[in-house]
N, C-alpha and C positions, 0 to 999 in steps of 0.2 A: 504494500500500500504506500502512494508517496504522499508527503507532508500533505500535499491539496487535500487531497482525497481525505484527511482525518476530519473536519467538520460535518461533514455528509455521513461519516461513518460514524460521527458521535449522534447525529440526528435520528440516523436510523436505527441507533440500537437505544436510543431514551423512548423513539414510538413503541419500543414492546417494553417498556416499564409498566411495573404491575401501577394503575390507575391508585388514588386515596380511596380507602375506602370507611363508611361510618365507622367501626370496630379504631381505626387509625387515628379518626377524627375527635371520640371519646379517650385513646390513650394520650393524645394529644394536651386535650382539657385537663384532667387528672393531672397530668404534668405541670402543667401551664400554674394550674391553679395551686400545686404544692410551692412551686419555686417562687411565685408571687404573693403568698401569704391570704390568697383571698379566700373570704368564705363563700360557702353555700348561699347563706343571707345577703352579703354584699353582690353576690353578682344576682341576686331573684331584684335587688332592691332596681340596680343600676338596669335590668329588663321589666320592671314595671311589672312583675307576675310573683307567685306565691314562690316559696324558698319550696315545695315541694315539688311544684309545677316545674322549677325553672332545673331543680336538680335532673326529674326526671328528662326532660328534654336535653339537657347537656351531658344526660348518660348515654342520650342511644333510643328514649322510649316517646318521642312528641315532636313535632312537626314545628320550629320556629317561622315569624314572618321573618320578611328581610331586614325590617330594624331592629329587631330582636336578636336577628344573628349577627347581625353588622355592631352591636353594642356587646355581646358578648366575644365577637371576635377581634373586636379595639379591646377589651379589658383582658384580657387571656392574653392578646397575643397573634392570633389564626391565621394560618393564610387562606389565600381567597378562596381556593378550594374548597375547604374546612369549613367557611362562612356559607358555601352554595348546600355542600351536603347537610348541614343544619336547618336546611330549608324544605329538604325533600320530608316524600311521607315514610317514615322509619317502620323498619319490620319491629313491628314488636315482638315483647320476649326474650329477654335479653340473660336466661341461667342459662348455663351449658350443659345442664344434665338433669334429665326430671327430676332428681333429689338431687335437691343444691348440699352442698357440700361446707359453704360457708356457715359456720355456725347461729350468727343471728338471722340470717335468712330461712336458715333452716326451722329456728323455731316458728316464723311465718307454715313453714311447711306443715309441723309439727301441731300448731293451733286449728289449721285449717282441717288437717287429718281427727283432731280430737275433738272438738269443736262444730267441726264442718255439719253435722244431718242438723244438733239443736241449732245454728243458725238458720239451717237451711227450715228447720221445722216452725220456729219461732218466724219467722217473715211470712212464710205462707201463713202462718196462721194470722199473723196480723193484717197481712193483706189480700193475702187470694194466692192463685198458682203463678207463679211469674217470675223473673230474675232483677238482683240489683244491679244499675248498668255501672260500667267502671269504665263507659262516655262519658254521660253527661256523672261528674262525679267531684267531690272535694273531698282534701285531702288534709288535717291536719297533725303536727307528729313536736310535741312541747315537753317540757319537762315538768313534776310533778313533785314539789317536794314534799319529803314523808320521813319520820323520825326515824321508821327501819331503814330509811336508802330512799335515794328518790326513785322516781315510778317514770316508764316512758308511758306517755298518755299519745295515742293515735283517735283519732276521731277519724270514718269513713264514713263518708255522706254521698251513697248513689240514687238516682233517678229509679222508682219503681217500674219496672216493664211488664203488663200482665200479658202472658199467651194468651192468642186470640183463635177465636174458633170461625172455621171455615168450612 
């Protein structure tokens, strides 16, 4: 290959570069946001949305607009990339294995498996047959002080869906 010839060959081998992808854009954050000191809270305050909304979307799990990415991606850091894929609609689902393996998620798992029929009995019965939506949904997750240890207090508030008959 002579000297000419190497720009063309650098061209052509960056086009089979593996593309960003969301998965890169979330490791990206996480980073971004350790080396910078910032919180959770400061970047929900500085996007105008809830510190859960704003976590879940800069994980991987919500769809930002474009001033929403474009304000996370000035406070982070992002490049423009980074800022586009923040805009797209995210596959959600974000464990890598049907039993997460992380220990506080797991007890998520763990509540749900032990838990799961009396919610599921107690809704029905207060409202009819139908599901809570985790659409139309609010989410909040605060501290709870308590003489044995503080408590995490989650509060989930979804939309009643009744099945409809046809």
């Amino acid at each position: 290959m002579k000297k000419s010839d190497a720009p063309e060959a650098l061209l052509a081998a960056a086009s089979y570069a593996k593309p960003m992808s969301r998965s890169d854009v979330t490791e990206m954050i996480v980073m971004a946001r350790i080396k910078k000191g910032i919180s959770w809270v400061k970047l929900a305050k500085a996007i105008g949305q809830s510190k859960e909304w704003t976590t879940a979307a800069l994980l991987g799990q919500m769809q930002m607009t474009r001033e929403q990415a474009e304000k996370a991606g000035k406070l982070l850091g992002l490049p423009a990339d980074a800022v586009l894929l923040l805009q797209q609609v995210p596959y959600k689902g974000s464990l890598p294995t049907a039993v997460p393996t992380d220990p506080l998620i797991y007890r998520w798992y763990e509540i749900v498996n032990v838990y799961g029929t009396t919610i599921k009995e107690l809704i029905h019965e207060e409202f009819g047959d139908g599901i809570m939506s985790a659409i139309d949904f609010k989410m909040d997750i605060s501290r709870e002080p308590d003489p044995k240890g503080d408590r995490v207090k989650v509060m989930l508030s979804g939309k009643f869906l009744p099945y409809k008959t046809y």
